[in-house]
C-alpha positions in Angstrom: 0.0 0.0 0.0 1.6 3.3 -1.5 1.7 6.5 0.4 0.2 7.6 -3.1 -2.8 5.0 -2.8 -3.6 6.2 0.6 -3.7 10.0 -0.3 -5.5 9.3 -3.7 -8.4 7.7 -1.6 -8.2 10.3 1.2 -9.1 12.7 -1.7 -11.3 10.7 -3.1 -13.3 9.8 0.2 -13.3 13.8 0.4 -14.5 14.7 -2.1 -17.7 12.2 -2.2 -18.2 13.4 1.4 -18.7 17.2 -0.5 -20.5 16.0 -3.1 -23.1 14.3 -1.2 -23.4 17.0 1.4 -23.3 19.9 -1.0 -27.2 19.8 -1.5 -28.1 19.3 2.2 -25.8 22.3 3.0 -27.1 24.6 -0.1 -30.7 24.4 0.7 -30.3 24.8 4.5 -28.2 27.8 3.4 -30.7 29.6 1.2 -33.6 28.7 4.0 -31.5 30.6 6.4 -30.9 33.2 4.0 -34.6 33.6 3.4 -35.8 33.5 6.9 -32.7 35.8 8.3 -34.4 38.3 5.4 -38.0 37.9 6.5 -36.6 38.6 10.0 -35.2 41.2 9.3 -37.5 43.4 7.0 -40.8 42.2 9.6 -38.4 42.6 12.7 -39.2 39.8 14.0 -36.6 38.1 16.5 -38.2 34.9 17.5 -35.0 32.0 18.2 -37.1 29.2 17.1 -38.3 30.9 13.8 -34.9 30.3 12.4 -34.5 27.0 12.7 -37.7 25.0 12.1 -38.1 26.1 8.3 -34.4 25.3 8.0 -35.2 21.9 9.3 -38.1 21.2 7.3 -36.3 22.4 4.1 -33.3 19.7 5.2 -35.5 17.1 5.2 -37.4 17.8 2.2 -33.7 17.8 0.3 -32.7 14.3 1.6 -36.3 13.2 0.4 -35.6 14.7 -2.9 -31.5 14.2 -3.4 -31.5 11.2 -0.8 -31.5 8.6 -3.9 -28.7 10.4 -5.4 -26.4 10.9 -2.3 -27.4 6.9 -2.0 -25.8 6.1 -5.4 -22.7 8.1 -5.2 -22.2 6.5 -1.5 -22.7 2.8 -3.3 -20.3 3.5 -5.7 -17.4 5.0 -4.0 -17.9 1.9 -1.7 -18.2 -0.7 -4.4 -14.9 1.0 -5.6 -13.2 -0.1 -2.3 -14.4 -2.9 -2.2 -13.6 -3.6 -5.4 -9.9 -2.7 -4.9 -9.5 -4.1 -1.8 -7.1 -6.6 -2.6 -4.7 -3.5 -3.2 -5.3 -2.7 0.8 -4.4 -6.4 1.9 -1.7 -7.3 -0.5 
């Protein structure tokens, strides 16, 4: 197992850990955005009004981009698994 192996999966592993949390992260961004808006134009300064539509919005992404993030996850694991004969040997 090269040093150049172990960093080429490290960067690997990263970068499917980005890609499947980009969408999660995005819309839970622009719910913020949206609410921190509304709160500010009505001014409104409720603690709790912040967080539940950025939790609703969350969960309505991993319904939506759940079977996605699902298939890149099965794919960079099939490739290890694949390859694992390169981690033993």
């Amino acid at each position: 197992m090269s040093q150049e192996f172990i960093i080429s999966l490290a960067q690997q592993a990263v970068f499917v850990v980005l890609l499947t949390s980009a969408p999660l992260v995005g819309i839970a961004l622009i719910a913020g955005l949206i609410v921190s808006i509304f709160q500010a134009t009505t001014s409104i300064q409720e603690a709790t009004l912040a967080f539940v539509p950025k939790i609703v919005a969350t969960l309505l992404a991993l319904v939506i981009f759940g079977p996605w993030m699902l298939s890149h996850l099965q794919e960079f694991t099939s490739n290890i698994l694949s390859n694992l004969y390169k981690f033993i040997g």
